[in-house]
C-alpha positions as CSV (number, residue, x, y, z in Angstrom):
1,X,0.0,0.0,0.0
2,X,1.3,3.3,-1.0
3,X,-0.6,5.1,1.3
4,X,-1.8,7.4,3.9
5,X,-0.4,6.9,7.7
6,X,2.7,6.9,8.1
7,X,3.8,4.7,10.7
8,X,7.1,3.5,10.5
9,X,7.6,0.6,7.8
10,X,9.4,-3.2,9.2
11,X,11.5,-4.7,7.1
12,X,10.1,-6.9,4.2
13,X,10.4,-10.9,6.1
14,X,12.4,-13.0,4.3
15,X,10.2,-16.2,4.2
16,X,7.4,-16.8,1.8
17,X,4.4,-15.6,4.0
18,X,4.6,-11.9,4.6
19,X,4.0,-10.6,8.1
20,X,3.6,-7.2,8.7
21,X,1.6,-4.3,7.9
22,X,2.3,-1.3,5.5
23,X,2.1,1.7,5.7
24,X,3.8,4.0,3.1
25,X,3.7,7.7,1.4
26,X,1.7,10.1,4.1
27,X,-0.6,11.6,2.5
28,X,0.0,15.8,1.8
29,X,-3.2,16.7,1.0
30,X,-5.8,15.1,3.5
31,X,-8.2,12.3,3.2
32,X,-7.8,9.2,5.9
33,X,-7.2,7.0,2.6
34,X,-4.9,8.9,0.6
35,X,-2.3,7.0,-1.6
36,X,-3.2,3.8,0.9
37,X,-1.8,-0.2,0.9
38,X,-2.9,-2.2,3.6
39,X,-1.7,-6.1,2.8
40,X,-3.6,-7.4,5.9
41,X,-1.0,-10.1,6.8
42,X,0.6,-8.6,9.6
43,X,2.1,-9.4,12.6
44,X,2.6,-12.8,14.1
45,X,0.8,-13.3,17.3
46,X,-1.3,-10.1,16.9
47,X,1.2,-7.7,18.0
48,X,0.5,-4.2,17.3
49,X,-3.4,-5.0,16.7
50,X,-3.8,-0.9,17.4
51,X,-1.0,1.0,15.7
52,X,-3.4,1.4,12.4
53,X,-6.6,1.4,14.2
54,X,-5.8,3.9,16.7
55,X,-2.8,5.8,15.1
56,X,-4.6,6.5,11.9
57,X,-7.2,8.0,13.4
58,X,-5.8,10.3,15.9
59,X,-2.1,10.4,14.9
60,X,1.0,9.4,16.3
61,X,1.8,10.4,19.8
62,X,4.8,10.3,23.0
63,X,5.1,7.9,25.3
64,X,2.9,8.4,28.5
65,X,4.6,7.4,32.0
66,X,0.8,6.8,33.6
67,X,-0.2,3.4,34.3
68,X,-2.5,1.4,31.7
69,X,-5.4,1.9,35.4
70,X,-4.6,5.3,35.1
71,X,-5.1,5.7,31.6
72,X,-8.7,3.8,31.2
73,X,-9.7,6.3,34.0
74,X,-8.6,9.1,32.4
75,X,-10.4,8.2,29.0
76,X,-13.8,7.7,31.4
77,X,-13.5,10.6,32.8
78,X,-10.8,13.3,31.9
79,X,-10.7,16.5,29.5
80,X,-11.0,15.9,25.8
81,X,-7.2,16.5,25.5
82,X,-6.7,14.2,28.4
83,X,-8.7,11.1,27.1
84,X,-6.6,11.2,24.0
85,X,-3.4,11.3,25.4
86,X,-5.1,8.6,27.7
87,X,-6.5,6.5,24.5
88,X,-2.8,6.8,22.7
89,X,-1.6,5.5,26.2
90,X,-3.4,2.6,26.7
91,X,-2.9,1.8,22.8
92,X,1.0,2.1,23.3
93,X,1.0,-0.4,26.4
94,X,-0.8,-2.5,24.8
95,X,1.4,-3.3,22.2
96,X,4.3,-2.8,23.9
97,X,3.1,-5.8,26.2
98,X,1.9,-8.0,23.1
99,X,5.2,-7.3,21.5
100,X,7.5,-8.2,24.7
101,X,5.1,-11.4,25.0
102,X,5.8,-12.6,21.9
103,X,9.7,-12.4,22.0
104,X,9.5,-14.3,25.2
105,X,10.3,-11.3,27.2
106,X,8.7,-9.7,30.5
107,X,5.4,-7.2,29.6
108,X,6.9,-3.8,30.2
109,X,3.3,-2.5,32.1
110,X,1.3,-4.1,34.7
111,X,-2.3,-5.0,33.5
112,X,-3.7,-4.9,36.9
113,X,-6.2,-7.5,38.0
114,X,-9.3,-7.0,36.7
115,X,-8.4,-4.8,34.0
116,X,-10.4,-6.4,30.9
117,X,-13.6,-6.0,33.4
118,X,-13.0,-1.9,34.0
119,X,-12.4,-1.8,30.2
120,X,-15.7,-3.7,29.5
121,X,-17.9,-1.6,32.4
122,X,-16.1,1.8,30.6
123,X,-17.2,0.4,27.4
124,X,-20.8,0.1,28.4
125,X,-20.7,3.9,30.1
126,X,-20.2,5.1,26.3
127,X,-22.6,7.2,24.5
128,X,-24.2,5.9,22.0
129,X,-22.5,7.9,18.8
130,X,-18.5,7.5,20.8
131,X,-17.3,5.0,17.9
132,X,-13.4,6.0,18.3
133,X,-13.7,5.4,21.9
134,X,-16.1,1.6,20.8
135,X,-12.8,0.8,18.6
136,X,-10.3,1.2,21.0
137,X,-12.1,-0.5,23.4
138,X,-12.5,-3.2,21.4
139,X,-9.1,-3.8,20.3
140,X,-8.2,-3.7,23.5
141,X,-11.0,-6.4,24.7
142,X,-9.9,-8.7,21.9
143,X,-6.1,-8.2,22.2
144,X,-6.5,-9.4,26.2
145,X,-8.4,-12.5,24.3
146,X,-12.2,-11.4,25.3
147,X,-14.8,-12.3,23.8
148,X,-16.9,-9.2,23.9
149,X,-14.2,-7.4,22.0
150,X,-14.8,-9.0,19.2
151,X,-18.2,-8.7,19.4
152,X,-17.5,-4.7,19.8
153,X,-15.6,-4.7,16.5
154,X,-18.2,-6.6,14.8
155,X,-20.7,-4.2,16.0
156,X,-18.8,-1.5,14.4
157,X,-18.9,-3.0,11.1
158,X,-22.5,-2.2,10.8
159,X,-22.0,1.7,11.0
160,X,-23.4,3.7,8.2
161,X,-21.8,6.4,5.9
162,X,-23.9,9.1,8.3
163,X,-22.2,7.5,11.1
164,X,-18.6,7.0,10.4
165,X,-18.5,9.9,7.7
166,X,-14.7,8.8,6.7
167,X,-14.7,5.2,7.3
168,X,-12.1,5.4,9.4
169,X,-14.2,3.1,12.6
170,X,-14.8,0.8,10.2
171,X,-11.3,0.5,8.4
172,X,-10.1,-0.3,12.2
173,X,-12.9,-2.6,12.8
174,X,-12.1,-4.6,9.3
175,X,-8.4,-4.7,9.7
176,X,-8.5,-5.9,13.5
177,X,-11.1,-8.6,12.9
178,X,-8.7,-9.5,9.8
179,X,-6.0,-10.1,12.6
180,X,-7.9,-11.6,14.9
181,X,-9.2,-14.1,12.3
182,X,-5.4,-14.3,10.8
183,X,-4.5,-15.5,14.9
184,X,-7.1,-18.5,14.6
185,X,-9.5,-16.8,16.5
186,X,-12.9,-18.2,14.7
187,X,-14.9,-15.9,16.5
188,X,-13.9,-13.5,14.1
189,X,-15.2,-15.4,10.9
190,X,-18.9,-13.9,11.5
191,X,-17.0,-10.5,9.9
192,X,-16.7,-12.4,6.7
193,X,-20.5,-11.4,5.3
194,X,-20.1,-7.6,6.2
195,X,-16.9,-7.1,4.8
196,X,-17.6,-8.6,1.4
197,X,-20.3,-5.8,1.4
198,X,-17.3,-3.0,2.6
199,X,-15.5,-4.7,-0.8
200,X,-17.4,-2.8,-2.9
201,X,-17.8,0.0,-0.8
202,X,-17.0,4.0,-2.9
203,X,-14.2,4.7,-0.6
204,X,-11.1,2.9,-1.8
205,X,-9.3,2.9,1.6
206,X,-12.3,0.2,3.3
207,X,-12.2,-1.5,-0.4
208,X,-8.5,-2.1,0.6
209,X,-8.9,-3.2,4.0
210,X,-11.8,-5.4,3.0
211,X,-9.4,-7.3,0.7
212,X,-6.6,-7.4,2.9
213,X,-9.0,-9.0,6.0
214,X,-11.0,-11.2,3.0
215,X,-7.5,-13.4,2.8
216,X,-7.8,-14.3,6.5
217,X,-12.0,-14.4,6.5
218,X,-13.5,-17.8,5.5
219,X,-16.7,-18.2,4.7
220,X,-18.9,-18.4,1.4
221,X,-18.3,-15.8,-1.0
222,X,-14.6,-14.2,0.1
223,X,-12.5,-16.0,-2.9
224,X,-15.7,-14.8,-5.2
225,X,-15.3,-11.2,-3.8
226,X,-11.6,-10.9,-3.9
227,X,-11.5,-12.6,-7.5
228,X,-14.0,-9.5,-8.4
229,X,-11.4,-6.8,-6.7
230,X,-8.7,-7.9,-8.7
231,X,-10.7,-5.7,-11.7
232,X,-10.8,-3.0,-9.4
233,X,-9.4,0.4,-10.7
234,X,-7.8,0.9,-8.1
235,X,-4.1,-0.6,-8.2
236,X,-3.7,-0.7,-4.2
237,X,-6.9,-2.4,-3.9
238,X,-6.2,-5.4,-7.0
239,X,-3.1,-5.7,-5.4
240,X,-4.2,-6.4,-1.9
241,X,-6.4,-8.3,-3.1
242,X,-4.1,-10.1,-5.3
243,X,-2.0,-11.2,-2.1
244,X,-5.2,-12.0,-0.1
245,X,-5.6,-14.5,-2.4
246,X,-2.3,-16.2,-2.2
247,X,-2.3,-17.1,0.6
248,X,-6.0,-19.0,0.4
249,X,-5.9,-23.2,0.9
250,X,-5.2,-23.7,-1.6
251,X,-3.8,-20.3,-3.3
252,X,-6.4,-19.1,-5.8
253,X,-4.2,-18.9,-9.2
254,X,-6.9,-16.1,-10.7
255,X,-4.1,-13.9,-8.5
256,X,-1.2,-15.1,-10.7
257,X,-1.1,-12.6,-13.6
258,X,-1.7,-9.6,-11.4
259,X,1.1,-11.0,-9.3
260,X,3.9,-11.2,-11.7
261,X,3.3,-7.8,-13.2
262,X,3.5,-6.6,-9.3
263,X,6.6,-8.2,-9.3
264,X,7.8,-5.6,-12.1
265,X,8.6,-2.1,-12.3
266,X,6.4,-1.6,-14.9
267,X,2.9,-1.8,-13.2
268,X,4.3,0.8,-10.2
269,X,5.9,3.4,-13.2
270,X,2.4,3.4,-14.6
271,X,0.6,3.9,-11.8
272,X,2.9,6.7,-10.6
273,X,2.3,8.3,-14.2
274,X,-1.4,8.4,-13.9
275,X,-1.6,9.6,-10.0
276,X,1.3,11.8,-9.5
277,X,1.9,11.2,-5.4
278,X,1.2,8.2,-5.3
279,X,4.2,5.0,-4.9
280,X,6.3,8.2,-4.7
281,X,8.8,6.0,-2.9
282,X,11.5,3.8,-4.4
283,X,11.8,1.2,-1.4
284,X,8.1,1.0,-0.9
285,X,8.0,-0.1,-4.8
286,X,10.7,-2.3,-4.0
287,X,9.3,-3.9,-0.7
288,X,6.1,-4.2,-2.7
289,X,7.5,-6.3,-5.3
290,X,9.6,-8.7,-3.3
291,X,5.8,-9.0,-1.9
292,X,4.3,-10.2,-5.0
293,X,7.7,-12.6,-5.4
294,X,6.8,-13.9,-2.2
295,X,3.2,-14.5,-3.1
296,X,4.4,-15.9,-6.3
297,X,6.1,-18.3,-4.4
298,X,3.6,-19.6,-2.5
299,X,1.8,-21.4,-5.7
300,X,4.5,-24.2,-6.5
301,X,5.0,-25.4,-9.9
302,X,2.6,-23.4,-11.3
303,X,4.9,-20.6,-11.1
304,X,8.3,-22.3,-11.3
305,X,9.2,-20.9,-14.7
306,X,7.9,-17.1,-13.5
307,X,10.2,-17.0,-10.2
308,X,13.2,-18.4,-12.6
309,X,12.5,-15.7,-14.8
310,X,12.7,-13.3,-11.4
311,X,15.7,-14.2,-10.7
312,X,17.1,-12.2,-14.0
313,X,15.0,-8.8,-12.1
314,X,16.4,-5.2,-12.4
315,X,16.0,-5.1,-8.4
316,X,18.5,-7.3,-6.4
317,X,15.7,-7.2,-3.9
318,X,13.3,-8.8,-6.0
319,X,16.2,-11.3,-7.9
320,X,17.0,-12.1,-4.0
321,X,13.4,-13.1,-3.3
322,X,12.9,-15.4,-6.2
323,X,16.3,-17.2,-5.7
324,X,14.5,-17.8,-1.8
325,X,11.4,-18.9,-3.3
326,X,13.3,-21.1,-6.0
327,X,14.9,-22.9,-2.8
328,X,12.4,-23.2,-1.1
329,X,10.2,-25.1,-3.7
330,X,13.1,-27.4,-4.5
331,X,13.6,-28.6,-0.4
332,X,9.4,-28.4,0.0
């Protein structure tokens, strides 16, 4: 995704299934969705559920020294300013924890006992129409392995234009229900029917999201929907969807053509000819197409003879990545 937020971009992994989110090319001239790619195949164990969800909507932010208790109560009940410093907070430890977690490593803040339940009871003291404040609290339910956070996102997915006026609840909703689903968390699947409907959606950036969670969303109908995204005129969104379907079982080879000319330069020149802005950057283009390698990788001998041909690429990136997936396929 060439796209709005930017939030700091992790290296392209070196194995066939990609695992992070990006986020590339702030936008200049406003709109949440603005030059967007969201590949929704992020981050083992769920780490960093929040940094789009939250981020993108309010920003990035510094570190607070108050404690994740602290924080909840100042989002119940401080000034506006306060609640968004406490909301960044709270998102921040969060991840921070889930990160640490994951490498084996001590949770830098103490979730105090209890915690999921004061989340839950300052969930239901909400007003009705508080959506930002329904997102975070969901990712936070679901990222502590609650139930009722999931049930919050899913909620959110039924918001209308009127309601979420820049999609923005929504994207956050669709990409974190993606994760969630991605983690093996089957709760999640009942997000499959809405977001085929966000698929076709006017506003590119929840067409994009839609096809990055469609490739972790089973259920009848995601392969149809994604298939019909890859004639999207959007490039970020046939490419997401491109990758979504990759890494289906098995990998839906409708994906394949769109895939090898993502592995190109050709496809990313063009596109920067008829937007001017957007794929602006030359390692974003470059991360992208070791992407599509990857993805191209993942569909055996169909594609032998493409990744050979890769492996005579313009981009030592992009020659590097085929020569991995060539390997790989011969020891698999």
């Amino acid at each position: 995704m060439d796209e709005p937020r930017e939030d700091g971009q992790p290296e392209t992994p070196a194995t066939p299934a990609p695992t992070t989110v990006e986020i590339a090319d702030a936008a200049e001239d406003g709109g949440p969705y603005k030059n967007l790619w969201i590949p929704l195949v992020v981050v083992p164990a769920g780490i960093v559920f929040a940094i789009v969800a939250v981020f993108a909507l309010f920003g990035s932010i510094g570190g607070s020294e108050k404690t994740m208790a602290e924080n909840l109560a100042l989002v119940v009940s401080g000034g506006k300013n306060e609640r968004q410093q406490a909301l960044f907070g709270l998102t921040r430890q969060v991840t921070e924890n889930r990160a640490a977690l994951a490498e084996g490593l001590t949770a830098p803040w103490e979730v105090p006992t209890g915690f999921a339940r004061d989340v839950q009871d300052a969930y239901e003291g909400l007003d009705p129409d508080e959506y930002d404040k329904m997102l975070v609290f969901g990712v936070l339910l679901s990222s502590m392995g609650e139930a009722s956070g999931v049930d919050i996102l899913l909620g959110l997915l039924d918001l209308t234009d009127e309601q979420d006026g820049d999609g923005r609840v929504r994207f956050g909703a669709v990409q974190n229900l993606g994760l969630l689903a991605d983690m093996g968390r089957t709760e999640a699947h009942a997000a499959t029917s809405p977001v085929i409907a966000l698929a076709s959606h006017a506003d590119v950036g929840l067409r994009v999201v839609a096809a990055g969670a469609l490739g972790s969303l089973p259920g009848e109908g995601a392969q149809e929907a994604l298939q019909g995204l890859l004639g999207d005129q959007e490039l970020q969104v046939r490419a997401t969807a491109g990758l979504s379907l990759s890494r289906l079982e098995p990998a839906d080879p409708a994906a394949v053509p769109l895939l090898t000319d993502m592995a190109g330069p050709e496809i990313w020149e063009a596109a920067r000819e008829d937007s001017p802005g957007q794929f602006r950057r030359g390692s974003d283009v470059q991360r992208f197409r070791v992407m599509a390698v990857e993805a191209l990788g993942r569909y055996g001998d169909l594609t032998k003879d493409i990744i050979l041909g890769l492996q005579e690429s313009d981009d030592l990136r992009v020659r590097e990545a085929a020569l991995r997936m060539a390997e790989a396929s011969e020891q698999g």
